[in-house]
PQR file with spaces between the fields and no chain letter, atoms N, CA, C, O and H, PARSE charges and radii, in Angstrom:
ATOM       1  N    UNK     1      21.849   -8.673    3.872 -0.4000 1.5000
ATOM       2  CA   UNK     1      21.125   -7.446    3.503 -0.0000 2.0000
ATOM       3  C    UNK     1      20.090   -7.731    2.415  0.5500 1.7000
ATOM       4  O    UNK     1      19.082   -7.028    2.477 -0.5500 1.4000
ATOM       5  N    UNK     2      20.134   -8.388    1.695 -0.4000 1.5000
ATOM       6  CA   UNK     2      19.638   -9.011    0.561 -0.0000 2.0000
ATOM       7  C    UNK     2      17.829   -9.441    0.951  0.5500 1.7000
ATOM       8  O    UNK     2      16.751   -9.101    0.462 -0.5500 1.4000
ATOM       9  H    UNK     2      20.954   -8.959    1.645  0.4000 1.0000
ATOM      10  N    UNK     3      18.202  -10.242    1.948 -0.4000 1.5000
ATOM      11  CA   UNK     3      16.948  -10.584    2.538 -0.0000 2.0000
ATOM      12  C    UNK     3      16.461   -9.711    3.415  0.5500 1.7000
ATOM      13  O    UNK     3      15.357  -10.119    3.777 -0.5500 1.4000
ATOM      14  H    UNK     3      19.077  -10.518    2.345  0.4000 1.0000
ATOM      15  N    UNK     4      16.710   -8.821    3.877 -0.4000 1.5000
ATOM      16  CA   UNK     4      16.052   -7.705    4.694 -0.0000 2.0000
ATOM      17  C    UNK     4      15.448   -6.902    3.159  0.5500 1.7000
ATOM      18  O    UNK     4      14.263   -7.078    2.879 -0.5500 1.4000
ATOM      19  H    UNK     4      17.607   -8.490    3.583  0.4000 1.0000
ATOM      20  N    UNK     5      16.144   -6.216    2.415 -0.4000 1.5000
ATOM      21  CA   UNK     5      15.744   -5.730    1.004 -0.0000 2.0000
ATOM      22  C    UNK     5      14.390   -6.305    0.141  0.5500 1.7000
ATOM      23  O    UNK     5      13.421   -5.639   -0.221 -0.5500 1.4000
ATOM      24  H    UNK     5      17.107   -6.073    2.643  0.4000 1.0000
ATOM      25  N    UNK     6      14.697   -8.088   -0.115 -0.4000 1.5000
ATOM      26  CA   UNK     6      13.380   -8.695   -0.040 -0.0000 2.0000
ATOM      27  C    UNK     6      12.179   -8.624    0.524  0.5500 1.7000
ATOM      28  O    UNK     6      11.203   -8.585   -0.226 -0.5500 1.4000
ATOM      29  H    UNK     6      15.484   -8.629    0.179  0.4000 1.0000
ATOM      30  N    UNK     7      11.996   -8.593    1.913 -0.4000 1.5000
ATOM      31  CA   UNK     7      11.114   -8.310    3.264 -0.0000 2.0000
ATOM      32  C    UNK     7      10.848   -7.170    2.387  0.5500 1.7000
ATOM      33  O    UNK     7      10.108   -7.381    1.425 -0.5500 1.4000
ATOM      34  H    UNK     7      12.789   -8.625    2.522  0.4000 1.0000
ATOM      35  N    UNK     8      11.372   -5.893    2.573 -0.4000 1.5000
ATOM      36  CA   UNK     8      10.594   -4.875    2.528 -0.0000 2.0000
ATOM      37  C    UNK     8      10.061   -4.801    1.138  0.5500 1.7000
ATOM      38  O    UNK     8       9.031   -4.142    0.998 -0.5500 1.4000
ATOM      39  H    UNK     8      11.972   -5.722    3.354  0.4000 1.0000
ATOM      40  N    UNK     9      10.603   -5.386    0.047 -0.4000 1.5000
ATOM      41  CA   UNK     9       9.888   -5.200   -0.934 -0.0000 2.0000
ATOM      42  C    UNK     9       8.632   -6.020   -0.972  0.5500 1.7000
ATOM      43  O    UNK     9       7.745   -5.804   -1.797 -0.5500 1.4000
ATOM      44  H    UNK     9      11.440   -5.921    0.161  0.4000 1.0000
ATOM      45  N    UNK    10       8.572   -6.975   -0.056 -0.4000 1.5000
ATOM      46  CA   UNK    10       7.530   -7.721   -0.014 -0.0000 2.0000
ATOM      47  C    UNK    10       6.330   -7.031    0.393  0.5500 1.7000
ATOM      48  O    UNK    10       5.130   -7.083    0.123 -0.5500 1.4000
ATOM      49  H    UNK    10       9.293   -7.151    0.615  0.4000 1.0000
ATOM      50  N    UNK    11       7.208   -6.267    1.250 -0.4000 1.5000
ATOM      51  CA   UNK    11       5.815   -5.459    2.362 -0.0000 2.0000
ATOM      52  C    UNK    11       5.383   -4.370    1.349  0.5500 1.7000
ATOM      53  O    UNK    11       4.225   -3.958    1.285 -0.5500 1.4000
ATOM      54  H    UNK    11       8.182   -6.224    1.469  0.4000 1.0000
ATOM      55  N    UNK    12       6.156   -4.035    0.747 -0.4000 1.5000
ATOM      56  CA   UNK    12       5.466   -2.735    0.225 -0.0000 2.0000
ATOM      57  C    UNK    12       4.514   -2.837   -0.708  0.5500 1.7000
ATOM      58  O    UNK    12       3.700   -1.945   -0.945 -0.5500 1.4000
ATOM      59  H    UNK    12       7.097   -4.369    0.799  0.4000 1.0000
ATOM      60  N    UNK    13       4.584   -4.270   -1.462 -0.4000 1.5000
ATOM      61  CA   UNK    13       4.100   -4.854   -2.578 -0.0000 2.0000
ATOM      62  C    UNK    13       2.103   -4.871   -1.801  0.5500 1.7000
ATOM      63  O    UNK    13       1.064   -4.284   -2.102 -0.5500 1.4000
ATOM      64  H    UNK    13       5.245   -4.996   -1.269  0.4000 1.0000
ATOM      65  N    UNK    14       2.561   -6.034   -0.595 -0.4000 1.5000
ATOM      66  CA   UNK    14       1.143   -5.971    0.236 -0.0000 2.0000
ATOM      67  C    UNK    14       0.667   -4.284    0.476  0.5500 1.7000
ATOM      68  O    UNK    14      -0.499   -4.050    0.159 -0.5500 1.4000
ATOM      69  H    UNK    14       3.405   -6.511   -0.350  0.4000 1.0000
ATOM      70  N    UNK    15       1.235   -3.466    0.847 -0.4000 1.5000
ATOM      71  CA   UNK    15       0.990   -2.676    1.614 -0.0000 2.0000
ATOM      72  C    UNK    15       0.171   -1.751   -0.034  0.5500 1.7000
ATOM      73  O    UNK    15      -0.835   -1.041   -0.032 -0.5500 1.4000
ATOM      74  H    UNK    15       2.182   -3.656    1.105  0.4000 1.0000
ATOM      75  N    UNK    16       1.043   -2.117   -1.219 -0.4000 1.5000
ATOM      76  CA   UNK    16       0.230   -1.746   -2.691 -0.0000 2.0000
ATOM      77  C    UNK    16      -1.143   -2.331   -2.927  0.5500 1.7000
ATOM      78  O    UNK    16      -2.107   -1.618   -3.204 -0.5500 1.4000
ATOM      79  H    UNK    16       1.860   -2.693   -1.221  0.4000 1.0000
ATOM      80  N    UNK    17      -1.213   -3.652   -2.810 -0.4000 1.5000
ATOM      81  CA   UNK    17      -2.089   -4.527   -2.925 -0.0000 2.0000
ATOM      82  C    UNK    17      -3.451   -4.147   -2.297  0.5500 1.7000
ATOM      83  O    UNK    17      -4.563   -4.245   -2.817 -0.5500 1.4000
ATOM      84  H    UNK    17      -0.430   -4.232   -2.585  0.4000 1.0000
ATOM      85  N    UNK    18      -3.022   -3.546   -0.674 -0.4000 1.5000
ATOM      86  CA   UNK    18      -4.196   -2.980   -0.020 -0.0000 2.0000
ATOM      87  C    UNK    18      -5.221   -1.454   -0.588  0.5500 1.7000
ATOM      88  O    UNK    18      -6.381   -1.122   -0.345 -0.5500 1.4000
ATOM      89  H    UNK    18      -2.119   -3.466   -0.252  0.4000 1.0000
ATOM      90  N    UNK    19      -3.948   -0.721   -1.552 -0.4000 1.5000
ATOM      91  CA   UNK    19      -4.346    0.466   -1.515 -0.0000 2.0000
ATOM      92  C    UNK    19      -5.108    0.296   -2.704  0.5500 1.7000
ATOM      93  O    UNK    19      -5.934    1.168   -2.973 -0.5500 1.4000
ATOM      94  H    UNK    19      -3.005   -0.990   -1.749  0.4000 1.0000
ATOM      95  N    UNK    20      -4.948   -0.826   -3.573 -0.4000 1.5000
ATOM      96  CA   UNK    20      -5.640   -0.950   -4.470 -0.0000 2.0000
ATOM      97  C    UNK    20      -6.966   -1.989   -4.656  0.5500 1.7000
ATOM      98  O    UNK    20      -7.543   -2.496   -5.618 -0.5500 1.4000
ATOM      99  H    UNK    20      -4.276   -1.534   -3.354  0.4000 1.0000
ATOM     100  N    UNK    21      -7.122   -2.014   -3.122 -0.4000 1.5000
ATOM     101  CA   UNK    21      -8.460   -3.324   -2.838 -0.0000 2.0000
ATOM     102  C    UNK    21      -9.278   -1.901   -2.368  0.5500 1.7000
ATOM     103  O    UNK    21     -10.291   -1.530   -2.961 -0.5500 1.4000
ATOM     104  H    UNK    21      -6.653   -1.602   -2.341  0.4000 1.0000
ATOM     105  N    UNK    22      -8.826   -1.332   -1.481 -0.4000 1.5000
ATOM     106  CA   UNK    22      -9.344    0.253   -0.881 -0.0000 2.0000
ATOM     107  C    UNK    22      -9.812    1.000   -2.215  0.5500 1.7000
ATOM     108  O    UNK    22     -11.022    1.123   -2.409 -0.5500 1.4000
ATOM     109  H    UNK    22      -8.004   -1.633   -0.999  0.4000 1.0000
ATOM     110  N    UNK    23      -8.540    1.697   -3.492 -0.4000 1.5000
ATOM     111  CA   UNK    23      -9.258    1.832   -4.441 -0.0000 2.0000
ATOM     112  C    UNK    23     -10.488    0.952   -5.237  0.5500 1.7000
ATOM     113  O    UNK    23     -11.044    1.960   -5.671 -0.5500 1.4000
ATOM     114  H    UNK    23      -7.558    1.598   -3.334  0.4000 1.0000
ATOM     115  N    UNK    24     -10.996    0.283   -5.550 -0.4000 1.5000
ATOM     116  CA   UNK    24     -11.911   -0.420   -6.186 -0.0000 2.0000
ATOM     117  C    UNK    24     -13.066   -0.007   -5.152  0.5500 1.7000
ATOM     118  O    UNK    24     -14.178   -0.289   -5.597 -0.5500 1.4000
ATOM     119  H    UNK    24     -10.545   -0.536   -5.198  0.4000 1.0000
ATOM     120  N    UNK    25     -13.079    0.443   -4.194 -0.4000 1.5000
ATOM     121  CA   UNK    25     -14.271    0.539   -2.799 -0.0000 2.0000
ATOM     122  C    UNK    25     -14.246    1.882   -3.224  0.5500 1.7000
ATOM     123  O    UNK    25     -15.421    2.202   -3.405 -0.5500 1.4000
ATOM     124  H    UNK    25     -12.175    0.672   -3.832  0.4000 1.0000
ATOM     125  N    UNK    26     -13.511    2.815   -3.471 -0.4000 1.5000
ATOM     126  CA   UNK    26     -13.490    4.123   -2.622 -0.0000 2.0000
ATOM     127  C    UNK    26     -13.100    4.954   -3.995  0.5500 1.7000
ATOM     128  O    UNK    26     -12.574    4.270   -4.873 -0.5500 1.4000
ATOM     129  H    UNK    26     -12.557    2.555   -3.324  0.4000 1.0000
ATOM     130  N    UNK    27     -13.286    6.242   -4.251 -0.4000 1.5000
ATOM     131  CA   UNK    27     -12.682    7.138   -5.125 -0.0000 2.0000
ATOM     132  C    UNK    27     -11.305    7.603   -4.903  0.5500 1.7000
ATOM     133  O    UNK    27     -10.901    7.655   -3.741 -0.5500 1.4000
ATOM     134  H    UNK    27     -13.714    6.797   -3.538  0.4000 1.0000
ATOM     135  N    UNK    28     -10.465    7.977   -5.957 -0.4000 1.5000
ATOM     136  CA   UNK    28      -8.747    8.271   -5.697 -0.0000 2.0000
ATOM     137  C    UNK    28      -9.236    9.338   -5.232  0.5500 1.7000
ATOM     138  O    UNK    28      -8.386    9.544   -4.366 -0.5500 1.4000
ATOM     139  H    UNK    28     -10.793    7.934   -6.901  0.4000 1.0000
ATOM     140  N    UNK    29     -10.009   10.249   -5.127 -0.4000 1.5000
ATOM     141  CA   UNK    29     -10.061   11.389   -4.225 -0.0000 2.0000
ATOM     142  C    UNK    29     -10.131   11.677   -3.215  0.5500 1.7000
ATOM     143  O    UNK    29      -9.895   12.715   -2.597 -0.5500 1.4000
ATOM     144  H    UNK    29     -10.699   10.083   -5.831  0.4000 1.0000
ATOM     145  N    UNK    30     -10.624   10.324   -2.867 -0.4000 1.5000
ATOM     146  CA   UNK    30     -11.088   10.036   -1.267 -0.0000 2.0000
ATOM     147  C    UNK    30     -10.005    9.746   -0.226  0.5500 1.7000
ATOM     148  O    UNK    30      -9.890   10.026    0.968 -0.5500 1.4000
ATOM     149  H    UNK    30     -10.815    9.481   -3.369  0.4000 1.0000
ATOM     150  N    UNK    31      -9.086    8.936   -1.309 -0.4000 1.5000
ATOM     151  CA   UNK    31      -7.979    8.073   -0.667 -0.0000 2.0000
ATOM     152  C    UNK    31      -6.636    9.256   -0.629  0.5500 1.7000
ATOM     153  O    UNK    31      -5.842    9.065    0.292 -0.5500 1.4000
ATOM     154  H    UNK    31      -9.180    8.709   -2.278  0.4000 1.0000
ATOM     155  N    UNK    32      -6.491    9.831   -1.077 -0.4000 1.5000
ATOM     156  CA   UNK    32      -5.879   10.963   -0.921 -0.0000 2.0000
ATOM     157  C    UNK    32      -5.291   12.047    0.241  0.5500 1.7000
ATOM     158  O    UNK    32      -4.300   12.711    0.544 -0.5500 1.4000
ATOM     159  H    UNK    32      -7.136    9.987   -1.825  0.4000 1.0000
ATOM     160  N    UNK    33      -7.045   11.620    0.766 -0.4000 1.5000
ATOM     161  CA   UNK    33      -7.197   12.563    1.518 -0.0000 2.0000
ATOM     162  C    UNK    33      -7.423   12.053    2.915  0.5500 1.7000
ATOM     163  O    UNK    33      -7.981   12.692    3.807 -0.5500 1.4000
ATOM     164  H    UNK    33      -7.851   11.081    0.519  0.4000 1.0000
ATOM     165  N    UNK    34      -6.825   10.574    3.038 -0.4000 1.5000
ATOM     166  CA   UNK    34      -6.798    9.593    4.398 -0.0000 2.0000
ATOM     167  C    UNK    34      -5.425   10.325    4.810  0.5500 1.7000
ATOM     168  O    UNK    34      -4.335   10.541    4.281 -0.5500 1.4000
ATOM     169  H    UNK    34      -6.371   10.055    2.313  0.4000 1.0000
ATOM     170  N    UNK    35      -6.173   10.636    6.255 -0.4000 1.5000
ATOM     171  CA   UNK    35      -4.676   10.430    6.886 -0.0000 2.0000
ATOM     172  C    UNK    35      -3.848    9.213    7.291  0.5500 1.7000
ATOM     173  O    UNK    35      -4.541    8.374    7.868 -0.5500 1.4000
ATOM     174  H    UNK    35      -7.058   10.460    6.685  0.4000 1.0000
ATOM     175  N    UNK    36      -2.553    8.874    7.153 -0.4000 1.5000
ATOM     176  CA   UNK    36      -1.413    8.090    6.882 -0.0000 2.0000
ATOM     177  C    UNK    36      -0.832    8.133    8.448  0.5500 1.7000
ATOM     178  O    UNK    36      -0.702    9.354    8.535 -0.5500 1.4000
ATOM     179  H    UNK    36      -1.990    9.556    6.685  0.4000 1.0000
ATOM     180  N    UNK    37      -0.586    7.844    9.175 -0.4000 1.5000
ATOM     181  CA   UNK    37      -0.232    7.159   10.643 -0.0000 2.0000
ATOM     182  C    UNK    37      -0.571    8.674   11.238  0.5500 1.7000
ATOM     183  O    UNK    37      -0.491    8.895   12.447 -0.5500 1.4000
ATOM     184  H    UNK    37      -0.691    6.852    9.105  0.4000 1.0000
């Protein structure tokens, strides 16, 4: 379980990483207001 727990913290870390390459491009107002799947 440990390593499944890892994985996802990994992913979420990337999945942070992106929202904050997107912020530096884009206004937090903007990003807000993306729709999410």
């Amino acid at each position: 379980m440990r390593n499944v727990n890892l994985n996802i913290l990994k992913f979420l870390q990337s999945i942070n990483n992106f929202c904050l390459s997107l912020s530096e491009n884009r206004t937090p107002a903007k990003i807000q207001h993306l729709p999410l799947g």
